[in-house]
Structures are given as C-alpha cells and as structure tokens.
DRENBAGU-381437 format. One record per residue: z, x, y of N, C-alpha, C in turn. Coordinates in steps of 0.2 Angstrom, whole numbers, plus 5000, padded with zeros to 4 digits. Layout:
# residues N
ZXYZXYZXY ...
//
This chain:
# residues 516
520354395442520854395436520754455432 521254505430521354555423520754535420 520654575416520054545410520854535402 520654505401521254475393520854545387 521354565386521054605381521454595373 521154605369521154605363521454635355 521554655351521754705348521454675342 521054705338520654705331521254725327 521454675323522054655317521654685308 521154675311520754695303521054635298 520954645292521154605285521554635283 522254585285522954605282523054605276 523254665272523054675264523654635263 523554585254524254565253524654595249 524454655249524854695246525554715250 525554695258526154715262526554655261 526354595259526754545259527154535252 527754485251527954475248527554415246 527654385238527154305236527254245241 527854265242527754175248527554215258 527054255257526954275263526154275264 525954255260525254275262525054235267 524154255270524154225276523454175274 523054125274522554095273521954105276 522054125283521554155286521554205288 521054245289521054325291521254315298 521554365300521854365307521354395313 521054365318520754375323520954415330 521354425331521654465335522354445341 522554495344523254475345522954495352 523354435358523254435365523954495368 523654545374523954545377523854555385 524154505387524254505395524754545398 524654525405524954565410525154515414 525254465417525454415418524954335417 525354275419525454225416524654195418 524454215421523854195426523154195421 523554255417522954295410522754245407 523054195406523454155400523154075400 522654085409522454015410521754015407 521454045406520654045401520854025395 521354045393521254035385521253965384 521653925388521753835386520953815388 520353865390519653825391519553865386 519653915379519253935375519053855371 518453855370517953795368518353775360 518553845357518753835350519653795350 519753745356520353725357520053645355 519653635355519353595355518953535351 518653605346517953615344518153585337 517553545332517553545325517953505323 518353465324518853425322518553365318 518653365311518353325306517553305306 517153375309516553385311516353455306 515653415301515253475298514953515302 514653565298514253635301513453585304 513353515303512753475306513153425312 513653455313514153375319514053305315 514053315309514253245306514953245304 515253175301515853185300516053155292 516153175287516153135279516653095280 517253115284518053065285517552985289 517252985292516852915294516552875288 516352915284515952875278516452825273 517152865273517552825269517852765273 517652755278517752685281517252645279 517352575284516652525286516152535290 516052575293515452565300514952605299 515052635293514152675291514052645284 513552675281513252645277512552695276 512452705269511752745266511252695265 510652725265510152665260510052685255 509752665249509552695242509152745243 508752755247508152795248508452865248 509052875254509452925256509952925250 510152895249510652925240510152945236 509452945234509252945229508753015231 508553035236508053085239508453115246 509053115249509353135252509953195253 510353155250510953185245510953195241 510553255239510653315235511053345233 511053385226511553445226511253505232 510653485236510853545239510753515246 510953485248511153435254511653505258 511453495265512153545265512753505267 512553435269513253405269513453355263 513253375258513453325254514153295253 514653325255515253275256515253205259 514853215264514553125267514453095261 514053095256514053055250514553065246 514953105245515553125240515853085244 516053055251516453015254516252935253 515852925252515452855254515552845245 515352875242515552855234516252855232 516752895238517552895237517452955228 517153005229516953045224517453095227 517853105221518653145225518753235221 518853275225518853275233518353285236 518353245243517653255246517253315248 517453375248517153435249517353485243 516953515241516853575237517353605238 518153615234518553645234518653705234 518153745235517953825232517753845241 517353805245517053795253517753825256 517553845262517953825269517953745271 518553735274518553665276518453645286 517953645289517653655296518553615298 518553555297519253535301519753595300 519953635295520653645294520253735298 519853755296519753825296519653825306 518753785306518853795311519053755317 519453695314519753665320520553655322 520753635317521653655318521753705317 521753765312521853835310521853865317 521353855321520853905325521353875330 521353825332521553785338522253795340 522553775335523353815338523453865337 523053925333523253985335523254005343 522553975345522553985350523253945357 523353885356524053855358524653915358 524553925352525353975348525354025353 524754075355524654125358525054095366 524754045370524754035374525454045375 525753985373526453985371526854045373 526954105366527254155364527254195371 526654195376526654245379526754215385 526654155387527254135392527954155393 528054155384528854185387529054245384 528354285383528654345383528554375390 528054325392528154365401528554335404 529054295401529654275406529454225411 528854195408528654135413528754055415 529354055408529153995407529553965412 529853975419530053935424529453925428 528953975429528553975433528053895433 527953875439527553815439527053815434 526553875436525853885431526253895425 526753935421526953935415527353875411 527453825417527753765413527153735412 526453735416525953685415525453705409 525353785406525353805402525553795393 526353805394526453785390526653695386 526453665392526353605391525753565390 525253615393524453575388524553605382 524653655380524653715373524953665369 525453645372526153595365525853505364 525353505372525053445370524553435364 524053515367523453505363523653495355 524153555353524453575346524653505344 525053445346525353395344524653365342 524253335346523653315345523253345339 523253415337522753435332523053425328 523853415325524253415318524353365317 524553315321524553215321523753225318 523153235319522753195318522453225311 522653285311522753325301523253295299 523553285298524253255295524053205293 523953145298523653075295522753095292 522553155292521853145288521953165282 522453205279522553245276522953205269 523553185274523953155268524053085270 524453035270524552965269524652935275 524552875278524852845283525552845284 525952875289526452815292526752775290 527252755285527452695283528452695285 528352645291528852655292529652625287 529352585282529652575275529852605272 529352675274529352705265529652775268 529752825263530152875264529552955266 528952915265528352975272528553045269 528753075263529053135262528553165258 528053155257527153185256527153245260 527253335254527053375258526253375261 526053385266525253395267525253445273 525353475278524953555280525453585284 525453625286526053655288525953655296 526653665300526453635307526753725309 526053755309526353835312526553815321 527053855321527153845327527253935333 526953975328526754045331526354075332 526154115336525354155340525354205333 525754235334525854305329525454295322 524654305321524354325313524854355307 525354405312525654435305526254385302 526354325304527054275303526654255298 526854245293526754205286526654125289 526354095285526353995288527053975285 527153945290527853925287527553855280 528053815277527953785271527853735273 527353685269527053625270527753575273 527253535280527753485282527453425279 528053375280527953285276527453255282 527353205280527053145286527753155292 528153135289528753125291528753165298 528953245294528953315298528453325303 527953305301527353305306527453265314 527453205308527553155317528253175322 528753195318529353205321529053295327 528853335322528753365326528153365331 527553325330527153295337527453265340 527953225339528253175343528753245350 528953265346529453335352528953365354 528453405353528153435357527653405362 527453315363527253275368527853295372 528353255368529253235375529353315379 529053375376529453435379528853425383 528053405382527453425387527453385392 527853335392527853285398528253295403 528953355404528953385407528653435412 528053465408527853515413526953515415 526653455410526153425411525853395420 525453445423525153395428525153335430 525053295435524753235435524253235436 523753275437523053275436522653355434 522153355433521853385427521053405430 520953465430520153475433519753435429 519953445423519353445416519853395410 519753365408520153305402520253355396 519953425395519853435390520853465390 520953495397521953505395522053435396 522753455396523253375395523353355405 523453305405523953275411524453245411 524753235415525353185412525353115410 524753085413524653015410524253055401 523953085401523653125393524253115389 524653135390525453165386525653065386 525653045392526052975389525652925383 524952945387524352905381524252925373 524452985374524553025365525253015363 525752985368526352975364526352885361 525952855365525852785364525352795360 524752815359524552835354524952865344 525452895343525552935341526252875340 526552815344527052755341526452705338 526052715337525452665335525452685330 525352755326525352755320526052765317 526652755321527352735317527652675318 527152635320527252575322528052535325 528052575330528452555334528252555340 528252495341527852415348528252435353 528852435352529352465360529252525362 529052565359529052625361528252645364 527852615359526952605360527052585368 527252535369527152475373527352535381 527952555380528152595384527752645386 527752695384527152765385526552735390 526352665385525552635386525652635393 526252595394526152565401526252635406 526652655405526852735410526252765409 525852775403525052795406524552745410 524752705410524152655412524352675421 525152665422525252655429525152735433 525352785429525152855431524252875432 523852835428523152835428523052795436 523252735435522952675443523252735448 523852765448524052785455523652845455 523352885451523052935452522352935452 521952885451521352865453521152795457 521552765458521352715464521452645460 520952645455520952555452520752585446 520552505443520052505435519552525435 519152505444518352535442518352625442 518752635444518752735445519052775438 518952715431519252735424518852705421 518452645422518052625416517252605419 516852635415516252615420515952535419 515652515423515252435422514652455416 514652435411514152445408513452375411 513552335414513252285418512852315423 512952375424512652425431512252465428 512352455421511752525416511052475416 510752545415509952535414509552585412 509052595410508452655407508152655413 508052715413507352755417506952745414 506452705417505552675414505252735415 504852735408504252785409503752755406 503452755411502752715410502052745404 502252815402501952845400502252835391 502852835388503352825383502752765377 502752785372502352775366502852775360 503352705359503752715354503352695348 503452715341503252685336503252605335 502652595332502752535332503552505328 503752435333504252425328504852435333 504952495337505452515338505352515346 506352535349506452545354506052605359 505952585364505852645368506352675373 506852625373507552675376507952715371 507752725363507852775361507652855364 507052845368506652915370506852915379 507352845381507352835387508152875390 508252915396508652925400509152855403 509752865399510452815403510552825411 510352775412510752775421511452725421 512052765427512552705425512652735435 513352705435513552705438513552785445 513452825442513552875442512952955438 513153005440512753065436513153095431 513753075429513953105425514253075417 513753045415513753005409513753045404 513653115404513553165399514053235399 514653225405514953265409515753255402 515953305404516253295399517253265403 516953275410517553235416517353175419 516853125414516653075418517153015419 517252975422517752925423518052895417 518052895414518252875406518652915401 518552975404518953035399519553025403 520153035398520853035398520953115394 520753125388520953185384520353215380 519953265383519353265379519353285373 519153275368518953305362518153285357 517853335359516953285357516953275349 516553215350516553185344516053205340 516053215333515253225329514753155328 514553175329513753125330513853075326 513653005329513552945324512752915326 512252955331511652905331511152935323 511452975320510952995315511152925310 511652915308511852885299511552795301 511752765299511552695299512352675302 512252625305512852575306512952505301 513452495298513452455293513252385295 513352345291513152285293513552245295 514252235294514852215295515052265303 514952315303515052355312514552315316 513852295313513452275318513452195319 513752165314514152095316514652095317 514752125321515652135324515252115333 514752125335514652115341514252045341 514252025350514151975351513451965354 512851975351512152015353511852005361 512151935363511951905367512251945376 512851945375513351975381513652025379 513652055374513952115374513552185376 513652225383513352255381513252315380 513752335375513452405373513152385367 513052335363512552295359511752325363 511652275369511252295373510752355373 511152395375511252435379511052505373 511452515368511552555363511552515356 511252485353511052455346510152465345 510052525344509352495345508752535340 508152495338507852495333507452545335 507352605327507052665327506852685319 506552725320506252735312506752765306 506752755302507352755296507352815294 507452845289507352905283506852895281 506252915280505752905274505652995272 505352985265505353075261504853045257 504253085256503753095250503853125244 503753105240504053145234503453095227 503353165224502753155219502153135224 502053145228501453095231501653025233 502353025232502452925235502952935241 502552895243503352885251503652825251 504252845250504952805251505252805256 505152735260505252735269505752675268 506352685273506652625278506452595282 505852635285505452575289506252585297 505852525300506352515305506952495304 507452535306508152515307508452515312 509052475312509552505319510152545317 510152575324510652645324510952625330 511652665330511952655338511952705341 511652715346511652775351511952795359 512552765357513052765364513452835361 513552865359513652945358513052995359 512552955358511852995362511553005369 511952935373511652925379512252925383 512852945382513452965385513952995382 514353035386514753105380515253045377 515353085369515853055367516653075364 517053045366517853085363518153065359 518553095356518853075349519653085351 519653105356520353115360520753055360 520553035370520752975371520452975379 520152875378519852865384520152825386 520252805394520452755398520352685394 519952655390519652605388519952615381 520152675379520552665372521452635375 521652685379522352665381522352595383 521852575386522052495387522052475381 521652475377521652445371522452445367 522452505367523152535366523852475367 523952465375524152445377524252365377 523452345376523452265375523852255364 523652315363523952295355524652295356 524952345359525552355360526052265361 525852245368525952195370526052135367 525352125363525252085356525552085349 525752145349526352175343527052135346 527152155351527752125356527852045356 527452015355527251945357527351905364 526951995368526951965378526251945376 525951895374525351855373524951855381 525351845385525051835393524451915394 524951965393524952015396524352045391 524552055386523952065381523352025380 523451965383522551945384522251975390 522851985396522651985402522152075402 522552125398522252175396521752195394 521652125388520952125383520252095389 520652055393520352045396519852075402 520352135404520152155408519552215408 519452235399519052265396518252245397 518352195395517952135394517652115400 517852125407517452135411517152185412 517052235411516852305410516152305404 516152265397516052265392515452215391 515452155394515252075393514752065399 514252045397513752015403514051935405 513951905411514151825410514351815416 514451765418514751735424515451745424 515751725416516151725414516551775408 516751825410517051875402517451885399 517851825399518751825399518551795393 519051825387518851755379518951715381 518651675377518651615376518851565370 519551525371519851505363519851425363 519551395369519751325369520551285368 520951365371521651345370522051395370 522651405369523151475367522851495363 522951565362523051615356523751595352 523651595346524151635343524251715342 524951735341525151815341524351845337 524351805331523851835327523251825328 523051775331522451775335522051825338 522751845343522551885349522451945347 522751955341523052035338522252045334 521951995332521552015328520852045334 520951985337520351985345520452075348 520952105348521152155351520752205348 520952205342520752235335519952245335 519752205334518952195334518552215339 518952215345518652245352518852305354 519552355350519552405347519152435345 518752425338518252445332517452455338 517452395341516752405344516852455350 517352465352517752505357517452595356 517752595349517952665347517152675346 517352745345516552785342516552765336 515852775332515852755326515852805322 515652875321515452915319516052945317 516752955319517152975320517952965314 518352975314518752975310519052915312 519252895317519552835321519752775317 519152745316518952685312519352695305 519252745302519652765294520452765295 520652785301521052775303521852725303 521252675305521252605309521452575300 521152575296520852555289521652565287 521752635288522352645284522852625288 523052625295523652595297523752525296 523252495297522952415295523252375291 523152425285523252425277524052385277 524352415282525152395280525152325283 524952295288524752235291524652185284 525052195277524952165275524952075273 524152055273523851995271523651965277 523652025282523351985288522651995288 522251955290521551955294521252025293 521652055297521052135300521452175295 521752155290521952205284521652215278 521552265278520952265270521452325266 521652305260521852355254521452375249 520652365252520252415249519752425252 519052485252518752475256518252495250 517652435250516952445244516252455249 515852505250515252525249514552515242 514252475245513952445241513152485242 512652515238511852525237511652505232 510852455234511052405231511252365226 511252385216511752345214512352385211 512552435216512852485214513352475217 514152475216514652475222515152525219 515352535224515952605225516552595231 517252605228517952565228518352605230 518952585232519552635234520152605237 520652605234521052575237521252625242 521452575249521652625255522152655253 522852615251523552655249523352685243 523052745245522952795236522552875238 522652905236522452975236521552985241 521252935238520552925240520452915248 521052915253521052915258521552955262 521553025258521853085260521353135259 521553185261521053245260521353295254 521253345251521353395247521353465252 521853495253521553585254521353605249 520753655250520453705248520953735245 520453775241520553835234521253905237 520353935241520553975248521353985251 521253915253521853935254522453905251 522553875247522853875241523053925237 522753945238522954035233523154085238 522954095245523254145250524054085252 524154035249524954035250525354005244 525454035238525554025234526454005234 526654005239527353965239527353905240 526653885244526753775244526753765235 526653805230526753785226526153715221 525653725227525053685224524553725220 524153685217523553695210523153705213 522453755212521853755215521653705211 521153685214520753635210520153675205 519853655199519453685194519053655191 519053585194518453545193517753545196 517153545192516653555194516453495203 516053515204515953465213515453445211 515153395210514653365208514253315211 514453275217514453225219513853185220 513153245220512753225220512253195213 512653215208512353245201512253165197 512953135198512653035196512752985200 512252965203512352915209512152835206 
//
C-alpha cells in the first residue's frame, strides 16, 4: 500500500479569518491520497476511537454523576484534592458545576470527538475527491466513517446538553455536528439536540447502505452495527416502533452471521480462575483479584471477542467503589457476574500527620479488568435493547422471552428464566428489563447516567428518578436530572476560538476540591 502522506498545516493565524471563522483546535494536517485503498488505515487510526468521556487516568467524572459509584470520606477528605489530577470525579459526584476546570482542555471534546471525525471527515472528503464513492471499498468506507461520526455526536450531544424529549421542543444549542475533513473550514454553528439526532439519524440510514455484513474488527461498523445504533439512537427519542424495528433487523442480521446466541454471548457458567497455588491475598480479601479469567475461549481481552458488536473501550470502573444500591441490584447467590466480578480488596488508605486513614476491605467490580470492555455496543446490550423495545410495545411474550434468553448466559441454576409466580405486567417487565440493563452495562462508563436521564421522563414510574443524591457520611449532594447539572459546559478555549456561537467563557473560580 502507498505510504498516506501528510502536510504540516502549522497554526492557522486568526488574523486571516473573519470573527465568526475561527477555528478551536489547531489543525493537524491534511491527507493526501492517491487512491481509495490509501484511505483504509485511517478508519484503524486508534484516535477513532480513543478517550470518549475518559480522563488523562481512564476514569470517567460523567459516571460519578449517576448511581453506581460512590466515594468514601477518607477519599473526599485526603484524596481529592485541589491537586488531584482528576478532580472533576469529585466536582461531579458533589454535582459542583461545571465539572471540569473551564480554562483545561476537555479529553471527551478535544481528544475524542474533535479528533475522531476529523479523522471520519477526512476519510469521507477524499473518497470523493477520488471519485470513489461507487467503488465497493469506497462505499464501505464511507459508511463506517458516517457510522463512527454519528456515534461520537449522538453520544456528545446527549452528554453535553439535555435528553431527548420527544414533548419538548429539544432546541438547546449544544456542539456543532462538523461535517468536513478540511482544518481550514471554520465549525459550522452550534446544532440543537433536535439537529443532532436528526443528523445522526441520516448519517446511520446513508451507512446502511454501504456498511458490510461483517467486520474483521468491531472497532468499524457492520451492518448489523448501523441497525444496533439506529435502535440504539430510537431509544433515546423514544420511539418503540422504530427501536423495536432496527433491534430486531440487528438481532436477525447478527444470528445469520454467526450461527446462534452462543457465538454472541459468552456462558459466564463456563468462567473460572486459573489457581495459583502460590497467590498470598491480603488478609480479608479475594484472590481472584490477582487471578487470570478463563471463559470459553482465549479472547476475553480481544477487542473482537464474541460479544463486541461496535467497539469503543471503556474507561476503567475496577478502581472507584461500586455504590451500594449498584451492588444490591444483583442476585449474590445465581448471578454470576456477581460471582465472578464483585470482589473483596483493599480500599484507599493515606497517612497523613502520622495517622492512617484506611477503608479497609471493600468491594469493587472488576468485570472491565478481567475482560475488554465497550462503551459502543455489545450483542448482550442489543438484546436488551430489543427486550425494552418489545416491552415498550406491550409484546410481553417476546420481551420476556429475550430477557430471558439473557439470563441464561447471566444466572447459575437449573432454572434461569424469571420468576413472578404469574404474568408480568407491561411495567413489571419494563422494570425487570431495566435492572438487568444496569447490571448488564459497564459501570464506569457514561451509560448508567444516560439511562438516569432518559428514565427521567418515565415519569412516576419505578425506575424513574427525578433526582439523583450522593451521600458521605452526613453530608449529601443533589441534582435534579432535568437541569443543567446533567449536561456538560464547553470550555473557555474553545469558546473564545468561536466567538459566533455567541457563548460566555466562564470566569468563575474551579474550586471543587476547596469545601467538601
């Protein structure tokens, strides 16, 4: 293959632009090829990928403003610091707004959507400035390029500004949907929630034309990928006919492409630690903390293992604490990624003046430690998907039968099909679904927060909360989901390199660490 070469763009002075032209990030270079073929590396560049609501330590501060972590006093008071390098983790968790130093780069915006469909936009532009876009490779191209970008804007959109409210009039400017390789093209102006989904929504339906049916690596799209993010992406506009739809043309395009359920979800009944006879855990704790995962298979830490659908790696969840309401959400007995990944280790402890302040033994989850984890989309999320769908629909059959089918894969037991001592109700089942969602999904991850705010409009139901409280101990900290405290702020930075969105930098001190 050519080798891809390069052009050094240097720092575009804004003295050549006009005020609504400037650019937010310095421009990295412009591709040029010599045909279409040049074009195929770029969709494996790593930064396609990389950083997505993940600090410069793979933790993620958008988790904390959910349920399923949690601080101890010890970590709030000798932890998080003002010089902490991630202290937004605590600026989030105390809903201490805005969560990141407004004056900082922001890792999600800089280095993961910014970066990530620049790199799309490129691929794009020069498919058809080579005149390729009939070509088989040129239409596959530019349809993971138009998948990945929907995906990295849908998931800024909703982190950034407000849920989805198919009610409401969704016309919240929040980040602009670039849609060109060219560093010299100005960003076009902030799109609404509205704008955004509408335009995620077309750039899936254009990729599903030209998308594969299968995929070396999950990291590009396939065509069951495109239907799972379009079912995905009616989930957050809450429409059940159209969810419902996608789901199932993804589920049925996955079976014909890999055989059955067991070639898409692993048996976690079949896992087990590699014994070492030699392993000396602290007292108190587990030893398959320090012990190697066996499953089915060698590829539990692959990033193509039977379970990826759409890769996107997730930032770390075995470091923070799992809440106590995440860890009562399991069944300790037959569940086993309980089992399996809930397990006891030693806490935080820090000396300070000569005294030590310890947590002593805790549990942590480490099922993103002992297998890769995705923030994308896995086979075990689409069903779930799918069983919501159904259960939204009120096909009750069909949606147990899917939750069901989970649940074999999930549950020790003779038997691991729920059990109600009778029919479900719509909401029964919807709740059941939901809850095996949450224990489903990664923890660490933005997902859960997600869930929190789309939930939110499920109002008065069971699994809706219209506030979420964090509590150390007789200290608690509040936020209504529908409210500002569950969107993000852009930076300074780039707020002032685009002085046409017509936003304020921020000029408040960051403090989050200063009263706890």
């Amino acid at each position: 293959m050519k080798k891809i070469i390069y052009l050094a763009l240097g720092l575009v002075s804004i003295s050549t632009f006009s005020c609504n032209k400037y650019l937010d990030v310095k421009p990295i270079g412009q591709l040029i090829p010599s045909k279409v073929e040049d074009l195929e590396n770029l969709l494996n560049n790593t930064n396609t990928i990389s950083s997505f609501y993940a600090d410069n330590n793979r933790g993620c501060f958008y988790a904390f403003m959910g349920d399923n972590l949690t601080i101890s006093e010890n970590q709030a008071i000798y932890l998080y610091k003002s010089t902490h390098p991630n202290v937004d983790r605590w600026a989030a968790f105390k809903f201490y707004y805005p969560y990141t130093n407004p004056i900082d780069p922001q890792y999600t915006w800089e280095w993961a959507i910014y970066r990530a469909v620049g790199i799309f936009n490129i691929a794009i532009d020069e498919v058809s400035n080579l005149k390729g876009e009939n070509s088989d490779l040129g239409k596959i191209i530019v349809a993971q390029a138009k998948a990945g970008r929907a995906w990295s804007y849908l998931v800024g959109g909703l982190g950034y500004g407000p849920m989805y409210d198919p009610e409401g009039k969704n016309d919240q400017k929040v980040l602009p949907y670039r849609t060109t390789g060219s560093p010299n093209t100005p960003n076009p102006g902030l799109s609404s929630t509205n704008e955004i989904m509408d335009l995620a929504e077309k750039d899936l339906l254009d990729a599903l034309t030209g998308a594969p049916n299968t995929v070396g690596n999950p990291t590009r799209a396939s065509k069951p990928a495109v239907n799972a993010l379009l079912a995905q992406l009616y989930m957050f506009k809450r429409d059940w006919t159209k969810m419902s739809k996608y789901a199932n043309e993804a589920w049925a395009q996955a079976i014909a492409a890999k055989g059955n359920t067991d070639n898409l979800i692993y048996n976690l009944n079949k896992f087990s630690y590699r014994q070492d006879p030699n392993a000396s855990p602290p007292a108190g704790t587990d030893a398959e903390v320090g012990l190697e995962l066996l499953g089915e298979d060698n590829l539990l830490k692959q990033t193509y293992n039977r379970e990826q659908l759409f890769y996107r790696p997730t930032p770390y969840s075995y470091s923070p604490y799992p809440s106590e309401e995440f860890i009562n959400l399991f069944d300790k007995n037959t569940d086993r990624r309980y089992k399996l990944f809930m397990l006891k280790t030693l806490g935080y402890s820090v000396v300070e003046g000569g005294v030590k302040h310890d947590d002593g033994v805790r549990l942590k989850y480490y099922r993103d430690n002992k297998m890769i984890a995705s923030q994308g989309m896995t086979y075990p999320e689409l069903l779930l998907i799918k069983a919501e769908a159904n259960a939204r629909l009120n096909q009750l059959g069909q949606a147990l039968s899917d939750l069901n089918m989970l649940r074999k894969y999930r549950y020790s037991g003779a038997n691991t099909d729920l059990q109600n001592g009778g029919a479900f109700s719509q909401d029964q089942l919807l709740e059941e679904i939901l809850k095996e969602r949450r224990r489903e999904m990664q923890l660490g991850t933005y997902q859960r927060t997600f869930d929190i705010k789309r939930l939110a409009l499920d109002k008065g139901k069971p699994w809706s909360k219209t506030q979420v409280i964090h509590t150390i101990g007789n200290k608690s900290y509040k936020a209504d989901v529908i409210s500002k405290f569950f969107t993000l702020q852009i930076n300074n930075p780039t707020i002032l390199a685009n002085p046409s969105w017509n936003l304020q930098p921020n000029s408040d001190p960051y403090l989050p660490a200063g009263l706890n």
